[in-house]
Backbone as a printed PyTorch tensor [residue, N CA C, xyz], in Angstrom:
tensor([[[ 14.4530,  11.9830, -28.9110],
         [ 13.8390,  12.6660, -27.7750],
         [ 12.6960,  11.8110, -27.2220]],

        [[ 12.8740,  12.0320, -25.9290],
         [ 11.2120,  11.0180, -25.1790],
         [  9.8970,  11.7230, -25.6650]],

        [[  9.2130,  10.8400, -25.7300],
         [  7.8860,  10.9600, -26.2240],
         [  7.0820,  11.1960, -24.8940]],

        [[  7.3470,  10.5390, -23.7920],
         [  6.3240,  10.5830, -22.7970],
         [  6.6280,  12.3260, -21.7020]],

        [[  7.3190,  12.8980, -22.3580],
         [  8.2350,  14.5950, -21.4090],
         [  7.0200,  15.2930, -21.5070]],

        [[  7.0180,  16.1800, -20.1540],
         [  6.0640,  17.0320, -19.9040],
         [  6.6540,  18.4590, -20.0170]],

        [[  7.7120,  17.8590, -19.6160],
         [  8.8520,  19.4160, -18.9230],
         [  9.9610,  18.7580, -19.3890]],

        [[ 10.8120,  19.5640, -19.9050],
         [ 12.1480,  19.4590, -20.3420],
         [ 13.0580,  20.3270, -19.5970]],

        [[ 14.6280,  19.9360, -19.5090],
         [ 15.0580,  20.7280, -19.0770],
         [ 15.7520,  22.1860, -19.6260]],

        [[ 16.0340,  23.1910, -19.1440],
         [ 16.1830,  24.2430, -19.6330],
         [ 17.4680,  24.5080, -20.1250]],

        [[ 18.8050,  23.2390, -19.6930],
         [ 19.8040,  23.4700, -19.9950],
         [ 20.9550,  23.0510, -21.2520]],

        [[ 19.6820,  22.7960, -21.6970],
         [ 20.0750,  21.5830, -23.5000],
         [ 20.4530,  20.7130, -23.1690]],

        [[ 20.4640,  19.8390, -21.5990],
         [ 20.4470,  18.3300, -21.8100],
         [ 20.1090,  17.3370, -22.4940]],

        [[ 18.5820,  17.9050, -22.8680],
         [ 17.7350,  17.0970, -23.7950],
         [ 16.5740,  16.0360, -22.6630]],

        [[ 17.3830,  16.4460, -21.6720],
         [ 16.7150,  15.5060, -20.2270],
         [ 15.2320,  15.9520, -20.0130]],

        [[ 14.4650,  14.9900, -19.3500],
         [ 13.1750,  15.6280, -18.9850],
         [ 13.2420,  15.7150, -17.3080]],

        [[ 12.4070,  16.9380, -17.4690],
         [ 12.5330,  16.9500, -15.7450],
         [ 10.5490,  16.4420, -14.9330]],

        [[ 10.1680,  16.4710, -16.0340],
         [  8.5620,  16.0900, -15.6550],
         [  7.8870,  14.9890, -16.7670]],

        [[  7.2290,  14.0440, -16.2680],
         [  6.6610,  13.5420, -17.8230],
         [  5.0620,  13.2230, -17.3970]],

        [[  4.2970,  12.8020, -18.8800],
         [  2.9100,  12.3520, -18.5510],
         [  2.4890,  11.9310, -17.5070]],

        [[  1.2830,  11.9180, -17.2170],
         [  0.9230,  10.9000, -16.1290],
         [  0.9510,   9.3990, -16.5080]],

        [[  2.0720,   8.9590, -15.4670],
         [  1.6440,   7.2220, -15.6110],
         [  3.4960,   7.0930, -15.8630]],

        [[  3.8610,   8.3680, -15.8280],
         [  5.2530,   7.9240, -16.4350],
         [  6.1910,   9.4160, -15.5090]],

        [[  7.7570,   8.8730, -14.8270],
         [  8.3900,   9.9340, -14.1540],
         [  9.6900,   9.7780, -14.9940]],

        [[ 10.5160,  10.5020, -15.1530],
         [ 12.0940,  10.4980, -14.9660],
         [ 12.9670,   9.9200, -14.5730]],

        [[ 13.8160,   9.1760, -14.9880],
         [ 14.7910,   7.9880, -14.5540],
         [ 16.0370,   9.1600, -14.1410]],

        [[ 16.9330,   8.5480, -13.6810],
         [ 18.2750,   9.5050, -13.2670],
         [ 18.8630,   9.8360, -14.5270]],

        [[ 19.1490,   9.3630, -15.6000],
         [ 19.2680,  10.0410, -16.9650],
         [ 18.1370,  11.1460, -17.6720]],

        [[ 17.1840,  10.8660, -17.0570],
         [ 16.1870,  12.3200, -17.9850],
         [ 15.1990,  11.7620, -18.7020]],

        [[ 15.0590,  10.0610, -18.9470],
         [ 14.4390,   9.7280, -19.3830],
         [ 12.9890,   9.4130, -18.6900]],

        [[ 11.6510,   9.4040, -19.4620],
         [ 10.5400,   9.3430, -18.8580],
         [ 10.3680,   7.8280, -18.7820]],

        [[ 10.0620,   6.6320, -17.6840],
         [  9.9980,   5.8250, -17.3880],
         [  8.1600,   5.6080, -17.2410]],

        [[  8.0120,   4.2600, -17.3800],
         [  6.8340,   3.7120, -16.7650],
         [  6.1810,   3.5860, -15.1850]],

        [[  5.6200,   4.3330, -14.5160],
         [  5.0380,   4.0000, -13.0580],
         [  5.0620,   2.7650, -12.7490]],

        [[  4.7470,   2.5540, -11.5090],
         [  4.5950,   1.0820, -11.1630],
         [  3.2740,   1.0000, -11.8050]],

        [[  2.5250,  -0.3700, -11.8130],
         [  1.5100,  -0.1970, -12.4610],
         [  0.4300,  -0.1610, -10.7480]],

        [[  1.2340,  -0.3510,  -9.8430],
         [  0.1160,  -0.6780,  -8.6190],
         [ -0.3320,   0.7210,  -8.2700]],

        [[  0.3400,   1.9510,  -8.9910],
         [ -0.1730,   3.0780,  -8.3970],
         [ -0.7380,   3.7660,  -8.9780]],

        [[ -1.8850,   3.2970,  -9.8470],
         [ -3.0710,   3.3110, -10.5320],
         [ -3.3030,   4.5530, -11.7370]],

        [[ -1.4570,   5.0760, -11.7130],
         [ -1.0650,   6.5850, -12.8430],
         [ -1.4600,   7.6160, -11.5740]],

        [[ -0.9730,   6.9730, -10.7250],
         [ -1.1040,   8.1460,  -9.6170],
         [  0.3130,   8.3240,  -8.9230]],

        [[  1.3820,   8.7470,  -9.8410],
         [  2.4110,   8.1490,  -8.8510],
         [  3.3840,   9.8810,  -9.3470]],

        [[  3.8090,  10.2230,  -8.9070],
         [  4.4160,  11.7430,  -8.9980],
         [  5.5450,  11.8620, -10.2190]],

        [[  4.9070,  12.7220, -11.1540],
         [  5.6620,  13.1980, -12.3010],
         [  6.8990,  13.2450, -12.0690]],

        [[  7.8590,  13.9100, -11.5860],
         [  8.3620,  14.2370, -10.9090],
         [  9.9920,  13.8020, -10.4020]],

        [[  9.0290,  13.2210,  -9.4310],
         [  9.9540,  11.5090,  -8.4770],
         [  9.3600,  10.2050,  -8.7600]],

        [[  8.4430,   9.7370,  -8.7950],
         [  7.8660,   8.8440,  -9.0860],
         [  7.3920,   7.4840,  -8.1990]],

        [[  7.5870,   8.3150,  -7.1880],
         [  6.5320,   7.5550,  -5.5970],
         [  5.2270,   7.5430,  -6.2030]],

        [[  4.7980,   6.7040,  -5.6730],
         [  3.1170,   6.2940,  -5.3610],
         [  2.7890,   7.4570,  -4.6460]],

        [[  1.3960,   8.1760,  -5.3640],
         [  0.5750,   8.8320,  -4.5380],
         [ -0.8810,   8.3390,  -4.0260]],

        [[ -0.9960,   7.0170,  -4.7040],
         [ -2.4510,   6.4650,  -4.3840],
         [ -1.9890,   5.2740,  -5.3180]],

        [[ -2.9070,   4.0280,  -4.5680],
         [ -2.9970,   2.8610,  -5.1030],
         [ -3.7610,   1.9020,  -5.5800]],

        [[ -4.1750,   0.9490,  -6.6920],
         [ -5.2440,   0.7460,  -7.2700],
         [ -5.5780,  -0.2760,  -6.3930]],

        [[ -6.6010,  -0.9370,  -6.0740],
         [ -7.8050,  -1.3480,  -5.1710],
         [ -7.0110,  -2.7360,  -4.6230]],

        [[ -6.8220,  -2.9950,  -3.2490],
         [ -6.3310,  -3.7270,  -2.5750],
         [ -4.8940,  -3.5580,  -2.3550]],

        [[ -4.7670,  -2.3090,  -2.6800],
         [ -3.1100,  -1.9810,  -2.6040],
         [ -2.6670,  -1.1210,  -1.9620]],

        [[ -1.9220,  -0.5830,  -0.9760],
         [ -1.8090,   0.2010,   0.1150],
         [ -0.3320,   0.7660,   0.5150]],

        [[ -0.5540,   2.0760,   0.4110],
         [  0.9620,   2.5740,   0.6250],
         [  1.4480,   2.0760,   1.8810]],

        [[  2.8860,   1.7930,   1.4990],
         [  3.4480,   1.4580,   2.5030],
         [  4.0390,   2.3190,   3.6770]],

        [[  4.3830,   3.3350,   3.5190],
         [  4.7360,   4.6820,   4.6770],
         [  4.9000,   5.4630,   3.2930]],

        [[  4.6150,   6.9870,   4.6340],
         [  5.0390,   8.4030,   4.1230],
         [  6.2290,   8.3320,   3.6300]],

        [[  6.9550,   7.8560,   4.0660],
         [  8.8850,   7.5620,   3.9740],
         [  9.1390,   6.7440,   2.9120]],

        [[  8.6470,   5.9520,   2.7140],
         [  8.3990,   4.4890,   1.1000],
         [  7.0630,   4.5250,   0.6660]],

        [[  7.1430,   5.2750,  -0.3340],
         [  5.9530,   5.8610,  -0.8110],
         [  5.1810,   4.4030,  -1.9550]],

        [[  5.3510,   3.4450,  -1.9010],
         [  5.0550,   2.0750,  -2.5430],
         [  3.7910,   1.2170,  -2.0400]],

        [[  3.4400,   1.0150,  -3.3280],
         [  2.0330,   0.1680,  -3.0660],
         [  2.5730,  -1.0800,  -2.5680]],

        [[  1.7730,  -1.7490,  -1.8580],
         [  1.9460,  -3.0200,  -1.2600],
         [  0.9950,  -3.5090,  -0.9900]],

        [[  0.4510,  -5.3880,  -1.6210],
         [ -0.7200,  -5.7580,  -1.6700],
         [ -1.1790,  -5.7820,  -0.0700]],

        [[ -2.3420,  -5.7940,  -0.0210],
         [ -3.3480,  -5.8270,   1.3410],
         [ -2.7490,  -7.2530,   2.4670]],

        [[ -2.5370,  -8.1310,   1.4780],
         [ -2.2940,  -9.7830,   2.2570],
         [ -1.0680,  -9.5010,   2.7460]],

        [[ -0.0750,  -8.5050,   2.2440],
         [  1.1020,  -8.8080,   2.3370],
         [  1.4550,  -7.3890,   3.7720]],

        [[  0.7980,  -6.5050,   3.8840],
         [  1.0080,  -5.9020,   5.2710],
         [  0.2570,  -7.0210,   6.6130]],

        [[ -1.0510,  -7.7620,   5.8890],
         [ -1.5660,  -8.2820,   6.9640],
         [ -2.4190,  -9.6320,   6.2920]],

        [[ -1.7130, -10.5080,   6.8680],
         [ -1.6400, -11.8690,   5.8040],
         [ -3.4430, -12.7780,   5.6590]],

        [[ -3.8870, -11.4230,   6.8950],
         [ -5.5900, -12.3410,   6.8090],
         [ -6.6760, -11.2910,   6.5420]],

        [[ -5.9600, -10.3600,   5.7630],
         [ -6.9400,  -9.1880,   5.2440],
         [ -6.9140,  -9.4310,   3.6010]],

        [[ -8.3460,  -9.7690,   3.4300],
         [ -9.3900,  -9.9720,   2.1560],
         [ -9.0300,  -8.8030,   1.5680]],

        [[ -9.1850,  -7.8410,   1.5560],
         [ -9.7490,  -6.7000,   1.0740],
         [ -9.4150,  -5.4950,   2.1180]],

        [[ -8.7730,  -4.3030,   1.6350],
         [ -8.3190,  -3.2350,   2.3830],
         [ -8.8880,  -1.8230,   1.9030]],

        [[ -8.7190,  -1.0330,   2.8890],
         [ -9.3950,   0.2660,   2.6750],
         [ -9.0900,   0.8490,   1.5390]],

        [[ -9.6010,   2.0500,   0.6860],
         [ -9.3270,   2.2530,  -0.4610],
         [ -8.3630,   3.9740,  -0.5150]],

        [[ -8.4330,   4.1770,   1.0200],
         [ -7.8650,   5.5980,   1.3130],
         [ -6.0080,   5.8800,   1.7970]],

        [[ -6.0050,   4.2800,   1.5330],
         [ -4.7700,   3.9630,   2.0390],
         [ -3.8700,   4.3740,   3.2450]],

        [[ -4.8570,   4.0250,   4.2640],
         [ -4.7660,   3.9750,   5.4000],
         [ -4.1740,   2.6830,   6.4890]],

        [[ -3.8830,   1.7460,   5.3960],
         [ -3.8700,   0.5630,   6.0230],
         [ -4.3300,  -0.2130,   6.9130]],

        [[ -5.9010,  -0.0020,   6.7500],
         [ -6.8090,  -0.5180,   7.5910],
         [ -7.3700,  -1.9670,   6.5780]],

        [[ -7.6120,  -3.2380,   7.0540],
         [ -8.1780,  -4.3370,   6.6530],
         [ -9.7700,  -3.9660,   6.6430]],

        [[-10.3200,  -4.1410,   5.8630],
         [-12.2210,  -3.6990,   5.8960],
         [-12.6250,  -5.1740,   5.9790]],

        [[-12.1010,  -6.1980,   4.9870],
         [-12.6010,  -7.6190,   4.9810],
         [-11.9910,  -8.3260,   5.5850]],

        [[-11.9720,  -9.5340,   6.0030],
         [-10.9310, -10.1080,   6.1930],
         [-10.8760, -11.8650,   5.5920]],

        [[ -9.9480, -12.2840,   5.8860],
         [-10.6930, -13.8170,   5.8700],
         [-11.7560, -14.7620,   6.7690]],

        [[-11.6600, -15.6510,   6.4270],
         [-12.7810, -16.9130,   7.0470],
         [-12.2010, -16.6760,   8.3750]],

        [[-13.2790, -16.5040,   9.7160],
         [-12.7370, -16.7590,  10.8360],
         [-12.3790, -15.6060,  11.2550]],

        [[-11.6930, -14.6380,  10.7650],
         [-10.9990, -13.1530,  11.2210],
         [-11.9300, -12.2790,  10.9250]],

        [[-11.8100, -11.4500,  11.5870],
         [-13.0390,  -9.6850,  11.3750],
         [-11.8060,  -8.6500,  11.7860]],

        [[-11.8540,  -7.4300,  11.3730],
         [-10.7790,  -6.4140,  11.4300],
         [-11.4000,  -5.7500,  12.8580]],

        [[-10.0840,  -5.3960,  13.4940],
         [-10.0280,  -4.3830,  14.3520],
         [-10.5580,  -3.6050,  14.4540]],

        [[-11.5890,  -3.1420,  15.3520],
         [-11.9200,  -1.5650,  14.7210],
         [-11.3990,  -0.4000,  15.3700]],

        [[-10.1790,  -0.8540,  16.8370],
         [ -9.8730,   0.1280,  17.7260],
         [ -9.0140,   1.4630,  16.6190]],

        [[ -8.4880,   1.8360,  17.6380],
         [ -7.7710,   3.2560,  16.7750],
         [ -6.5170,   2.8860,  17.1770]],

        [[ -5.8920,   1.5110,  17.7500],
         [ -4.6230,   1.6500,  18.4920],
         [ -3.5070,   1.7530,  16.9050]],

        [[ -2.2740,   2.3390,  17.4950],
         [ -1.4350,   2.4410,  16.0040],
         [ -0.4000,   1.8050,  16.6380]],

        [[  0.1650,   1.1860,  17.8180],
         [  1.3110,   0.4620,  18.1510],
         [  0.9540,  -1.0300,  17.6830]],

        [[  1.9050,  -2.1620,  18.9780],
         [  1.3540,  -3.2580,  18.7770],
         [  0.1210,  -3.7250,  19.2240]],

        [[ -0.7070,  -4.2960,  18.5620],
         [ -1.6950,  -4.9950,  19.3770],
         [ -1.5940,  -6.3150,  19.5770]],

        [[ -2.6250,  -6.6660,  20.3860],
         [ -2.9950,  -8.3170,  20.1750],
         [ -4.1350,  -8.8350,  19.8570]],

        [[ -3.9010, -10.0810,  19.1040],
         [ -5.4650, -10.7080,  18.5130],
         [ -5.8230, -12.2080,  19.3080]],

        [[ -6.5780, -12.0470,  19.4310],
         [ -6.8670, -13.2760,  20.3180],
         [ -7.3860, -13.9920,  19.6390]],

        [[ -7.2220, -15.4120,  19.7120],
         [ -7.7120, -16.7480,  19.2260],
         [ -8.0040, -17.3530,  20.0240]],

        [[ -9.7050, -18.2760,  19.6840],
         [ -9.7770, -18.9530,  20.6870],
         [-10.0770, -20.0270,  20.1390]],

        [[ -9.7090, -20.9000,  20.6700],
         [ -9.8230, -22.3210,  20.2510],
         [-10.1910, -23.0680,  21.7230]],

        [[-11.4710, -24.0240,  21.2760],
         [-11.9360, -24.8930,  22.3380],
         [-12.7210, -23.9170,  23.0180]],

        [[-12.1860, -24.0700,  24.1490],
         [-12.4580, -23.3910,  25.6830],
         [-11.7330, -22.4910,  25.8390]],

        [[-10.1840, -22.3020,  25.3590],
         [ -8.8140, -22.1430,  26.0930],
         [ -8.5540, -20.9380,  24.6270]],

        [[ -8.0580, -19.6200,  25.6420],
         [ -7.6930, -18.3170,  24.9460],
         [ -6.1720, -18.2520,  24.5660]],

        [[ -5.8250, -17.9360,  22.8830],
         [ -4.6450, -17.7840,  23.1860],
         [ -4.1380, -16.3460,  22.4760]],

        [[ -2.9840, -15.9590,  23.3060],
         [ -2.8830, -14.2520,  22.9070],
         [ -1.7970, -14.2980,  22.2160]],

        [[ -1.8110, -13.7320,  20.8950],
         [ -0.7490, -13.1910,  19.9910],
         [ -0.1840, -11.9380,  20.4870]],

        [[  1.0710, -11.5490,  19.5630],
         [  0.8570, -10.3210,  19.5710],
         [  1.2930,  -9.7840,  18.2780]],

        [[  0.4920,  -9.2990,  16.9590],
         [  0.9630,  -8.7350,  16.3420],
         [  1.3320,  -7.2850,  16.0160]],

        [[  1.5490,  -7.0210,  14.4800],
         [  1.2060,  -5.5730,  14.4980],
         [  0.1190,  -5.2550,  13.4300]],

        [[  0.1160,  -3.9420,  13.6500],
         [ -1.3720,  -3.4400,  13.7960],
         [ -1.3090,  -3.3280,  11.9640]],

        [[ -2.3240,  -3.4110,  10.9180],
         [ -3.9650,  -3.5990,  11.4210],
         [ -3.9190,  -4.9420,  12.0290]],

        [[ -4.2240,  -5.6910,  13.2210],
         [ -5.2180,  -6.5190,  13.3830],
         [ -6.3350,  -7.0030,  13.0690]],

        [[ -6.3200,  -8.3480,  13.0480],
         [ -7.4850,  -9.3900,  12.9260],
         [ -7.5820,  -9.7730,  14.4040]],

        [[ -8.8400, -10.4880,  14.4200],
         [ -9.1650, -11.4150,  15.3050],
         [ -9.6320, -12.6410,  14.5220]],

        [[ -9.3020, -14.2400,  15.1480],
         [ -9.8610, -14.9850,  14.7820],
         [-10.6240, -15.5800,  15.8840]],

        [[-11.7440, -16.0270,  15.4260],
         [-12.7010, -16.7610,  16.4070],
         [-12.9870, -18.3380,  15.8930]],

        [[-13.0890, -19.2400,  16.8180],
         [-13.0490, -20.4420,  16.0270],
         [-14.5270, -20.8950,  16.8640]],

        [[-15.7530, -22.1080,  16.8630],
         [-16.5190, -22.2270,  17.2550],
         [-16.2550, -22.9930,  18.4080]],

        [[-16.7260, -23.1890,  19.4510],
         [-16.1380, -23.4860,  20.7770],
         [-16.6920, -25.1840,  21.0880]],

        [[-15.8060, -26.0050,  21.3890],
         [-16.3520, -27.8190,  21.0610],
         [-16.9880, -27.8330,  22.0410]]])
């Protein structure tokens, strides 16, 4: 019998239908390990991410999965901790967005004299470079 079962099932499967925190149910009944990115916050249950440990950010309501900060937005340092997918830090050169837009935006770079317009998606950076 699993060691990690919260809830068993009622029908002498022997299956679990709930287990500890840090650990859900595999399609056999067995209690499995969480991801570790979702800090033992991840649903008894089903075993989506409900919150993610620090620089890690759900990926949608729909894919309930942590995903590092660099990897939604490749020039964000450091990301919000509410998992909102907002960049708070960013790298050398970039500062985060602070509009509220949720489509695409654009980040502007400027180099020299001469502006040039991206367009990514959102969170946004901006980079600024010093002007020759």
């Amino acid at each position: 019998m699993d060691t990690h079962f919260n809830l068993c099932a009622t029908d002498f499967s022997r299956k679990c239908v709930e287990c500890i925190t840090g650990y859900y149910p595999d399609l056999l009944g067995t209690c499995v390990l969480c991801d570790p990115s979702c800090i033992n916050k991840c649903n008894k249950r089903m075993g989506y991410c409900e919150s993610c440990i620090a620089n890690y950010v759900l990926i949608s309501s729909e894919n309930p999965k942590c995903q590092k900060c660099d990897e939604f937005d490749t020039n964000c340092k450091t990301c919000s901790p509410d998992n909102n997918r907002k960049c708070v830090e960013c790298n050398t050169n970039y500062y985060p967005n602070t509009s509220n837009d949720t489509d695409v935006n654009f980040a502007i770079l400027l180099v020299g004299v001469h502006a040039v317009v991206q367009q990514v998606r959102v969170p946004v950076v901006h980079q600024i470079t010093s002007f020759q």
